[in-house]
ZADO-1210 file (C-alpha; in nm, 4 decimals, padded with zeros to 6 digits):
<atoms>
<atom x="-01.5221" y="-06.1532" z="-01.5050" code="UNK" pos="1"/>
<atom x="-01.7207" y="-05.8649" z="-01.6641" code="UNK" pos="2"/>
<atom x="-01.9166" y="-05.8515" z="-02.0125" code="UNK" pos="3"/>
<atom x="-01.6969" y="-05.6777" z="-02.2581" code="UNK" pos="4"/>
<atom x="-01.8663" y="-05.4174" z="-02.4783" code="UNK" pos="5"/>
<atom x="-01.7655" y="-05.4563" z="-02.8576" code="UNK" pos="6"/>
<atom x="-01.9247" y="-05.2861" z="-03.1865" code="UNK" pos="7"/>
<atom x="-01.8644" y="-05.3423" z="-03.5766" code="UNK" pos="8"/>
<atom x="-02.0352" y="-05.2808" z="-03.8820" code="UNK" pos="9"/>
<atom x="-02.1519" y="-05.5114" z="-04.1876" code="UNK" pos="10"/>
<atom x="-02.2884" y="-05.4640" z="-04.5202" code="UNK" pos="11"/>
<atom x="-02.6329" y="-05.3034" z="-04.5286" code="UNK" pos="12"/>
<atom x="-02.9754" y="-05.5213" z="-04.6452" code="UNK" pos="13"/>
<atom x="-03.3398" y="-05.3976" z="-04.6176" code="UNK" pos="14"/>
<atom x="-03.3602" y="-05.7393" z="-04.4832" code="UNK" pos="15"/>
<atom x="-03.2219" y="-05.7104" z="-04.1627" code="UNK" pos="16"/>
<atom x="-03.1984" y="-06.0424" z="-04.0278" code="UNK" pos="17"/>
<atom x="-03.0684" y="-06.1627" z="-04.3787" code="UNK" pos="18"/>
<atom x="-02.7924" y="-05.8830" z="-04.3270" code="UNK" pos="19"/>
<atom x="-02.6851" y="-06.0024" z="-03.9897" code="UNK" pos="20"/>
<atom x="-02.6734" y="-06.3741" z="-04.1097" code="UNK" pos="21"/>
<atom x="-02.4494" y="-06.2473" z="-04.3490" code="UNK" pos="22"/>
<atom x="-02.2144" y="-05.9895" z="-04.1122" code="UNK" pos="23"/>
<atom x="-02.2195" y="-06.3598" z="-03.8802" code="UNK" pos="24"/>
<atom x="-02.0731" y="-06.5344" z="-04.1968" code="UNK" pos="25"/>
<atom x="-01.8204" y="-06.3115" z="-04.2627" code="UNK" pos="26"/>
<atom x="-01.7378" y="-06.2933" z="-03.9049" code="UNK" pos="27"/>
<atom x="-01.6555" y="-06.7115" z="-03.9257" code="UNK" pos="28"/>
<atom x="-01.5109" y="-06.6585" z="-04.2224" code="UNK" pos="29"/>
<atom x="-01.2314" y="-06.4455" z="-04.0770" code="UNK" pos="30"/>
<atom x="-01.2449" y="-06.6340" z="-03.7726" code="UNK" pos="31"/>
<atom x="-01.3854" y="-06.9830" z="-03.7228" code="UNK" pos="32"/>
<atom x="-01.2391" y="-06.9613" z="-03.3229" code="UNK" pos="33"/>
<atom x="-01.1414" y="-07.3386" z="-03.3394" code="UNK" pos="34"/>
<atom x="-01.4616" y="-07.4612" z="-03.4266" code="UNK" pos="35"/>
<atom x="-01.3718" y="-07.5634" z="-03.7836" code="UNK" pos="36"/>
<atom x="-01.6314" y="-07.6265" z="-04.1002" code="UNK" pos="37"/>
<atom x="-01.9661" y="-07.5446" z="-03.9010" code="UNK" pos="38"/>
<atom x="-02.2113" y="-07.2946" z="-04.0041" code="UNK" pos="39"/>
<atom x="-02.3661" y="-07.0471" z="-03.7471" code="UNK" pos="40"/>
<atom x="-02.6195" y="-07.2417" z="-03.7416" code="UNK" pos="41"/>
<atom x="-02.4777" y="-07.5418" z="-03.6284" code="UNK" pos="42"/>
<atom x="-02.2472" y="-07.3771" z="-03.3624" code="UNK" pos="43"/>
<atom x="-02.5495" y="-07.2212" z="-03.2261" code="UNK" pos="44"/>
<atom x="-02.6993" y="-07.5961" z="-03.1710" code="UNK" pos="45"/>
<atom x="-02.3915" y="-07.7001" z="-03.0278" code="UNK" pos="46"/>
<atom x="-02.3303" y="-07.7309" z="-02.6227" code="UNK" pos="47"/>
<atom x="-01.9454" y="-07.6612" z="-02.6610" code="UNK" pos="48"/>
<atom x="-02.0431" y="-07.3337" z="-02.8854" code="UNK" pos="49"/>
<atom x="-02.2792" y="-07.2126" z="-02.6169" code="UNK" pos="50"/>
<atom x="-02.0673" y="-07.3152" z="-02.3631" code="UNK" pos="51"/>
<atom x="-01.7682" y="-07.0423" z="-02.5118" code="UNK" pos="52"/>
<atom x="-02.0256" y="-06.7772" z="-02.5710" code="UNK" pos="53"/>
<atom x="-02.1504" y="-06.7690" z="-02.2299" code="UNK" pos="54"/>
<atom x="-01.8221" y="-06.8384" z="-02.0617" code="UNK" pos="55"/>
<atom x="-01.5983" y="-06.5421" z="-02.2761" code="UNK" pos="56"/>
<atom x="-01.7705" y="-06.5300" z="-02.6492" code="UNK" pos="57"/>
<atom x="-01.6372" y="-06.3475" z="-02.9166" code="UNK" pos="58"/>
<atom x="-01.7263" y="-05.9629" z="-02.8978" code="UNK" pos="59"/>
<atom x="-01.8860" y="-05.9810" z="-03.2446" code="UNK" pos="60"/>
<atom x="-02.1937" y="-06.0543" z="-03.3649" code="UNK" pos="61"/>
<atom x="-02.1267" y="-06.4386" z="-03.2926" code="UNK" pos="62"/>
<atom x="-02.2212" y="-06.3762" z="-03.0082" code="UNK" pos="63"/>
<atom x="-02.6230" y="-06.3932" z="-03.0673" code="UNK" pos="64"/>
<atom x="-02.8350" y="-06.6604" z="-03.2449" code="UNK" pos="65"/>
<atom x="-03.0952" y="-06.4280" z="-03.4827" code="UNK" pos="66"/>
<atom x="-03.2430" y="-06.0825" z="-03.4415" code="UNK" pos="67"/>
<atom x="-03.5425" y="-06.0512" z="-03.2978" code="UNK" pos="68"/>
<atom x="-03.7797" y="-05.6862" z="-03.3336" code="UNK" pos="69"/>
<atom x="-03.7505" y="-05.3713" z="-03.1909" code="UNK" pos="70"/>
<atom x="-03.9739" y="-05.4061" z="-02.9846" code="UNK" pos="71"/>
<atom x="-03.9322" y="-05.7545" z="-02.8163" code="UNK" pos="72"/>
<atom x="-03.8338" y="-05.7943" z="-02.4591" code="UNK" pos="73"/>
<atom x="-03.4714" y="-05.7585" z="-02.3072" code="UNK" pos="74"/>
<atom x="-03.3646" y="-06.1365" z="-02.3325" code="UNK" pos="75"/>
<atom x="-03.1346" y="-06.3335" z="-02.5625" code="UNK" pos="76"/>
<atom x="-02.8526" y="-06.3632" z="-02.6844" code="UNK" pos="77"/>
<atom x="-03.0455" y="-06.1722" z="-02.9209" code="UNK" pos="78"/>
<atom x="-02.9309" y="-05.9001" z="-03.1693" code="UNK" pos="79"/>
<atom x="-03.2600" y="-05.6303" z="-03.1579" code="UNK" pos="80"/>
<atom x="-03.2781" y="-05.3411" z="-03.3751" code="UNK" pos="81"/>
<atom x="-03.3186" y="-04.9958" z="-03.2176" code="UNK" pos="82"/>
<atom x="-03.6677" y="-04.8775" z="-03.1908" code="UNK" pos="83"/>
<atom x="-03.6446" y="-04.4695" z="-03.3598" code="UNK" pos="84"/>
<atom x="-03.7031" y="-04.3070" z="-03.0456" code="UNK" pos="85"/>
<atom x="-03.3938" y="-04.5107" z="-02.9137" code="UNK" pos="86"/>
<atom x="-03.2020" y="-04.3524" z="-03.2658" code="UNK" pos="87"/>
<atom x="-03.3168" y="-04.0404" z="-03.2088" code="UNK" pos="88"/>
<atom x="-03.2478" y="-03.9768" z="-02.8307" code="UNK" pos="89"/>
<atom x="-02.8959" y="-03.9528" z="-02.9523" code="UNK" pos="90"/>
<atom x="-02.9177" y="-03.8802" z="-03.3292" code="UNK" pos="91"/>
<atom x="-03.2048" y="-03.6147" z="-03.3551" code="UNK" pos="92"/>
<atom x="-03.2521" y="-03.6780" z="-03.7324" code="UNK" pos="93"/>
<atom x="-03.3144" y="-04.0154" z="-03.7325" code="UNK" pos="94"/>
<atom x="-03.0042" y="-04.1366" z="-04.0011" code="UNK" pos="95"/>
<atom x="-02.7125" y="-04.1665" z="-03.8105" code="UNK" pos="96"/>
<atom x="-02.3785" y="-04.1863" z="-03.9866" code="UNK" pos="97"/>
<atom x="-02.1087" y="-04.4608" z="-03.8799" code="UNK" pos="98"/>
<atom x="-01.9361" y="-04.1186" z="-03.7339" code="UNK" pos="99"/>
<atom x="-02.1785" y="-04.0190" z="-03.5238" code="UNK" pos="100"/>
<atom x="-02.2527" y="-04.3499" z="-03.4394" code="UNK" pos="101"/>
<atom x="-01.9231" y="-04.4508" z="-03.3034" code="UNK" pos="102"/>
<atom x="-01.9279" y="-04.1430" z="-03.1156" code="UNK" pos="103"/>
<atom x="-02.2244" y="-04.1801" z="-02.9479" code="UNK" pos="104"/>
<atom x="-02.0973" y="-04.5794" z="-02.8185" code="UNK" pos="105"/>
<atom x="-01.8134" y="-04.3769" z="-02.7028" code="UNK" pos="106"/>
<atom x="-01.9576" y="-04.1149" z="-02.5008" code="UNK" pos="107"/>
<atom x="-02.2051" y="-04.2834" z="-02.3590" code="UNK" pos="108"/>
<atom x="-02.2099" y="-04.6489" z="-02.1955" code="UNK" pos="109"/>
<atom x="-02.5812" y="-04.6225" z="-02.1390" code="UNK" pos="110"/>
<atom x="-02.6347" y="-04.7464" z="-02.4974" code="UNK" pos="111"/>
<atom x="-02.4986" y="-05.1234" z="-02.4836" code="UNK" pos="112"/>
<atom x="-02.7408" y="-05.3544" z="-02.3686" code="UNK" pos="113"/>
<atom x="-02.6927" y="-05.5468" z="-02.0495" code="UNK" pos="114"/>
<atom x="-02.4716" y="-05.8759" z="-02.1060" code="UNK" pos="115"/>
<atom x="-02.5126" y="-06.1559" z="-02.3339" code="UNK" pos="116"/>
<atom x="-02.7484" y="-05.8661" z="-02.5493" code="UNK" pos="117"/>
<atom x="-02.6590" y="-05.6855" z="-02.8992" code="UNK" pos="118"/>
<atom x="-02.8268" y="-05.4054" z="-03.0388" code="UNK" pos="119"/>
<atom x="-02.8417" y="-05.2951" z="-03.4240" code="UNK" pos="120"/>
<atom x="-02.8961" y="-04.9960" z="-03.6526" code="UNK" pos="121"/>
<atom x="-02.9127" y="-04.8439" z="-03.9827" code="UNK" pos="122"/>
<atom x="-02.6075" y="-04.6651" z="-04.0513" code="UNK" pos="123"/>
<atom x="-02.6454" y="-04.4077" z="-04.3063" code="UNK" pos="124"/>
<atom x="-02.3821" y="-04.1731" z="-04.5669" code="UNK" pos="125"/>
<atom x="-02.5412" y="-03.9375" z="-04.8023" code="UNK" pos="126"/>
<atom x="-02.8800" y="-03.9529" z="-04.6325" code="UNK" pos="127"/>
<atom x="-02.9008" y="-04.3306" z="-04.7597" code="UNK" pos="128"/>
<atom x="-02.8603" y="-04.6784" z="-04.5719" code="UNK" pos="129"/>
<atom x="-02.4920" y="-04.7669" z="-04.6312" code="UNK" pos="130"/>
<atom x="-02.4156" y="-05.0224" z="-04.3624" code="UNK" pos="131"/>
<atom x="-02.5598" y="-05.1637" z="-04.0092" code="UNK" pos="132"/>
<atom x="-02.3915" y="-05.0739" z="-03.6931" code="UNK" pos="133"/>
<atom x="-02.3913" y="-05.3772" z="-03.4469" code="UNK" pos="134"/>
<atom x="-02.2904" y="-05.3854" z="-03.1011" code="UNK" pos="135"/>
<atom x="-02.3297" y="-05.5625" z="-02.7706" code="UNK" pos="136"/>
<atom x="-02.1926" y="-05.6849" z="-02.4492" code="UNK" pos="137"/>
<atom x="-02.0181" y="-06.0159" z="-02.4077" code="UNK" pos="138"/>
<atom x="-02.2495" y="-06.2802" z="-02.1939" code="UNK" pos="139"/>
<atom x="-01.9456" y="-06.4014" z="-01.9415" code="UNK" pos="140"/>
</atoms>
C-alpha cells in the first residue's frame, strides 16, 4: 500500500493548535470510525487507534496527535504549520486564499509531506484569516 494524500479545511483561530484540536473534534464528531465515546485524546493513547492510523488512517486531520512549529524537524504524525517562505514559494503574497490553495495541492505533489506527516496554513478571503487549510499523507 501507498500513503494517500488528503486536504480539508477548519474554522480559523489565532491559536493554532487550539484550532486544529477543534477541526480534530469536528472530524470525530462526523465520524467516530468505530471507536465510539473517546476523545482525541484518548484514541491517540490507545494501541488499537495507533494501530488503524499507521495501518490505513483516516485522510483527515485524525491522522496526527498535536501540531508542532514551523520549524521543527520532519517527524510525527505531526500536523506543522508552513514556515512563509514555504507560503510564498507558491503564493507570492503571503495570504493565500482556499482557491489558490487547493490549486496549488493540485498542481503540484511536491507540497504534501512524506507519509504519516500533515502540513497547515492560514487560509485567507478579503486579505483576512478566514479558515486553516490542512493536509497530509496517510502513514500506511
Amino acid at each position: 500500500m501507498g500513503g494517500d494524500c488528503w486536504w480539508q479545511t477548519g474554522p480559523y483561530d489565532s491559536d493554532l493548535p487550539a484550532a486544529f484540536r477543534r477541526a480534530q473534534e469536528a472530524e470525530l464528531a462526523e465520524d467516530d470510525r468505530g471507536f465510539t465515546g473517546r476523545t482525541v485524546g484518548e484514541l491517540w493513547k490507545s494501541s488499537d487507534w495507533a494501530e488503524f492510523i499507521f495501518t490505513g488512517g483516516t485522510a483527515t486531520v485524525l491522522d496526527q496527535i498535536h501540531t508542532v512549529a514551523a520549524t521543527e524537524p520532519e517527524e510525527g504524525p505531526y500536523m506543522r504549520p508552513l514556515t512563509e517562505d514555504e507560503v510564498r514559494a507558491w503564493c507570492p503574497r503571503g495570504r493565500p486564499t482556499a482557491a489558490e490553495w487547493e490549486a496549488a495541492l493540485r498542481a503540484d505533489l511536491d507540497l504534501f509531506p512524506r507519509r504519516g506527516l500533515g502540513r497547515c496554513t492560514v487560509l485567507y478571503e478579503n486579505d483576512a484569516p478566514s479558515e486553516i487549510g490542512y493536509w497530509g499523507v496517510t502513514a500506511d
